[in-house]
N, C-alpha and C positions, 0 to 999 in steps of 0.2 A: 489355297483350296485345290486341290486336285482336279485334273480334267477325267474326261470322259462318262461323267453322272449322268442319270435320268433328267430329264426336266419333270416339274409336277405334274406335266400332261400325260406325260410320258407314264410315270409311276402310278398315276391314277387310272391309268385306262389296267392295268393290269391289280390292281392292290386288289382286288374282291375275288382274285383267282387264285391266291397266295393262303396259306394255310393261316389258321387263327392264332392271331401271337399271345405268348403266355404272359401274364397281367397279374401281380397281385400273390406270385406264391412265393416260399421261402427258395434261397439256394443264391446262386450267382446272377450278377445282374444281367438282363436279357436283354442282347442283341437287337435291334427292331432290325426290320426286313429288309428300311430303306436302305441302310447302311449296308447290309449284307448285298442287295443284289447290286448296288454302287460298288462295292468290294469286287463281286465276280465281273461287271463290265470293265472295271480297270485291270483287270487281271487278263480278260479277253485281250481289250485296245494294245496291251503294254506287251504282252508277251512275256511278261517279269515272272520270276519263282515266286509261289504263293508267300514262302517266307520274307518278300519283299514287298509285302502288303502295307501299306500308311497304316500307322495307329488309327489314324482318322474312321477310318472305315472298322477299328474293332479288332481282336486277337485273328492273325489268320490261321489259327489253330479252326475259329467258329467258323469262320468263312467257308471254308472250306468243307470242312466237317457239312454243313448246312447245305452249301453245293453237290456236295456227294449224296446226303441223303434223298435230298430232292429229286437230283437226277435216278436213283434207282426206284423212288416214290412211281413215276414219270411224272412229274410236275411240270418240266419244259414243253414237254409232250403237249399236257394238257393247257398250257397257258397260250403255247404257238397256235394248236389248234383252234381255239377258242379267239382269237387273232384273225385267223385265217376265214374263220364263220362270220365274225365282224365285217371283214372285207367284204365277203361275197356279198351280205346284205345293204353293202354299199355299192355294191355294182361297180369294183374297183379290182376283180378277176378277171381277165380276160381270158375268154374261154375260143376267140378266133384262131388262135394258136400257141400251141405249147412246145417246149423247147428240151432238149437232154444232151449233157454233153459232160463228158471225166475230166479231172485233173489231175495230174500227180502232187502230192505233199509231200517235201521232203520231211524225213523222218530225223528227229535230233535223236543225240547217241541216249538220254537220258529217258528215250522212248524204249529202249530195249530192256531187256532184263528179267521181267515180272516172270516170264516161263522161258525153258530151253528153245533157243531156236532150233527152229523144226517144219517143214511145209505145213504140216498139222497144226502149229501152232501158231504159224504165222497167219496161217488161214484164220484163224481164231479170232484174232487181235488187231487183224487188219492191218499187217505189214505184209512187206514181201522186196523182193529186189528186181527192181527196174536198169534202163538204162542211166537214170540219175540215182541213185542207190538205194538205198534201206528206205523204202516211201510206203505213205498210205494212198491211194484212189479214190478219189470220192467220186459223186456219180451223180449228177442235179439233173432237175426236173423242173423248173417253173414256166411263168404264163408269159403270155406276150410285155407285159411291162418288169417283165423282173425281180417277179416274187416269186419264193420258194416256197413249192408245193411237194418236194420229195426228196429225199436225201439216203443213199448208201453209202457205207464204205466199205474197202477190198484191200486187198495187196496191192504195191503199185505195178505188178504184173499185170494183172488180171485184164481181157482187152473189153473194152465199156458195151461191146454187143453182149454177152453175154450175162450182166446183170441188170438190160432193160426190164425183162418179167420183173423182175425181183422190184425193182424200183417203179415200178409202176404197182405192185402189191403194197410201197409203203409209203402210196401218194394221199396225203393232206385228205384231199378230197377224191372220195372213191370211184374210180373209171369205170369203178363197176357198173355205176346207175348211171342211167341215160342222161337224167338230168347236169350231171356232174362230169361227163365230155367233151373234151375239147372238140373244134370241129376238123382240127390238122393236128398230127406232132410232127418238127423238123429234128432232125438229126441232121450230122455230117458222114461222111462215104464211109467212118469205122460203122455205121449201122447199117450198111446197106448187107443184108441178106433177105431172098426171100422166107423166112423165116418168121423174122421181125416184121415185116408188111404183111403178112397174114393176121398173125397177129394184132394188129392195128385194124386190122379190114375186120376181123370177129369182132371186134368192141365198137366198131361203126366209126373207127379214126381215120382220117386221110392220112398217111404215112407220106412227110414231105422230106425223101433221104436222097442224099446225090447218088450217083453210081460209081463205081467205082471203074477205072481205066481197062481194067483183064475181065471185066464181066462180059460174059455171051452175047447180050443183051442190055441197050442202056434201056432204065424203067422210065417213065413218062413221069414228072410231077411239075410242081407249080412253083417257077422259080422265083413269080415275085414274092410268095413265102417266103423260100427259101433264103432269099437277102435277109430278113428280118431275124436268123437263127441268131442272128451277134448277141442278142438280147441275153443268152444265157452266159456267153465267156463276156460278157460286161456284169453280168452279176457274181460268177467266179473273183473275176477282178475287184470289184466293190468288196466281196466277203477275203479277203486275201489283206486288203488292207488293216483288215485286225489282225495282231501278230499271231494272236492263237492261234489262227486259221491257217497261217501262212506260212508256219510250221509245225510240225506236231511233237510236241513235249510230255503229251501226254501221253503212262503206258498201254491205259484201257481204249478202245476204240469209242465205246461208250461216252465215255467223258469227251473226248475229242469232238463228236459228233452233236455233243451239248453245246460245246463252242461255238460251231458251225451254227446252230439253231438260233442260240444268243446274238449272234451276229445278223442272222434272216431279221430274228426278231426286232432288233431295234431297227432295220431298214421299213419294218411292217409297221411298227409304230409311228414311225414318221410321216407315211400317209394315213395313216387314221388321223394322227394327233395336227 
C-alpha cells in the first residue's frame, strides 16, 4: 500500500469542499476524488514525475489532468481557506504574533523551458538567478504556531523587503479588518526599512524587525518577540520536507505554489483532525 495517504479524518474534514463527483453516466470509468487527491499527495511527498504515479491511485494521465483543473478552478484556494476559517473558529490562530521570511527554491533544469528566458519572463514564472542558481523565492507569512496564512512567489533574486505589501495583499485572512490583526509582525534585518514599519504602524501592527548594523539609527522593538521569529523558518523547514516543495520541477509558478499550499494544508489538517 503506498505511503503518504489521507487518513479518513483527514479526507473527511475536506470531502464537502470537493466538487460533485459524476455518478451514473455513460463514458470511461470515474476516478473517485479519494484516490486522485491521495495521487497528488504522493506526488507532493515523493517528488516523483507524475508519469510515475502507482496504478493504485488511477491513470496519471487523470491525476493530473484533475490537479491542473482544479488548481486553475482555485479549488486549493477555496479548500485552504475554508481550513483556515475552521481554525480561526477554534481558536487555534494566533493572532499575538505573525511571522514573514523568503526562501530560495532551487529550481530543476525541467523547470525551464515553457517561454524564452528573459527578465520578463522570468519575472512571469517566478524564476530568476540567484547566488545558488536558476531558483524560485517564496515568501511566508504565518502566525505564532506555524500556520500558513500567505504565500508569494518571485525570482530567486528578488530581495523579500520588497514583496512584503504584496504578501500581505494575499494573506488568508485580511489585515485589512481590524478584527483579523495580528498584534506584532516579526521579520528579520532583510525588513528593516523604514518603509515597511510605516506601513505596519497604518494597519495598527507592532513591526518587530531587527536593525540592521549601517542603519543611522537602531529602532527600538521587542526582543522577547523577536526570539519567537524561528516559528516561520521551522515551518519553511516542515513544508521542505515534501519534495515538491523542496524543489521546484514545476514550469508554472502556479502549480508550484499548489504544492506549497498542499503541503500548509495537510500540516492544517492535522491540528483540526
Amino acid at each position: 500500500m503506498p505511503r503518504h495517504r489521507l487518513t479518513d479524518r483527514e479526507f473527511n474534514a475536506i470531502r464537502h469542499l470537493l466538487p460533485k463527483q459524476r455518478t451514473g453516466k455513460k463514458g470511461r470509468p470515474w476516478v473517485d476524488h479519494r484516490s486522485v487527491i491521495d495521487g497528488i499527495f504522493w506526488i507532493l511527498e515523493t517528488g516523483s514525475p507524475w508519469r510515475d504515479l502507482p496504478e493504485v491511485f488511477g491513470k496519471w494521465q487523470t491525476v493530473y489532468a484533475r490537479f491542473r483543473r482544479w488548481n486553475l478552478e482555485g479549488l486549493w484556494d477555496r479548500v485552504y481557506n475554508a481550513i483556515l476559517r475552521r481554525l480561526d473558529k477554534l481558536d487555534k490562530i494566533d493572532r499575538t504574533l505573525w511571522c514573514v521570511d523568503g526562501s530560495v527554491i532551487r529550481a530543476h533544469r525541467c523547470s525551464a523551458g515553457m517561454i524564452p528566458q528573459s527578465e520578463e519572463n522570468d519575472e512571469l514564472v517566478a524564476l530568476g538567478r540567484s547566488r545558488g542558481g536558476y531558483s524560485t523565492k517564496i515568501h511566508i507569512l504565518c502566525d505564532g504556531q506555524g500556520t500558513l496564512l500567505g504565500i508569494t512567489a518571485t525570482g530567486g533574486q528578488r530581495h523579500e523587503s520588497t514583496e512584503l505589501e504584496n504578501l500581505i495583499d494575499h494573506c488568508e485572512l485580511s489585515l485589512h479588518r481590524y478584527d483579523s490583526r495580528p498584534d506584532a509582525i516579526a521579520g528579520d534585518k532583510g525588513y528593516s526599512s523604514h518603509a515597511i514599519r510605516d506601513l505596519l504602524r497604518e494597519l495598527g501592527i507592532e513591526p518587530v524587525i531587527g536593525s540592521k548594523s549601517n542603519e543611522s539609527r537602531e529602532e527600538e522593538f521587542d526582543r522577547e518577540a523577536y526570539r519567537r521569529r524561528n516559528i516561520v523558518e521551522r515551518l519553511i523547514g516542515w513544508l521542505k520536507e515534501s519534495r515538491r516543495v523542496a524543489t521546484r520541477y514545476d514550469k508554472l509558478a502556479c502549480s508550484y505554489l499548489a504544492f506549497v499550499q498542499l503541503a500548509a494544508l495537510r500540516r492544517a489538517l492535522k491540528l483540526i483532525c
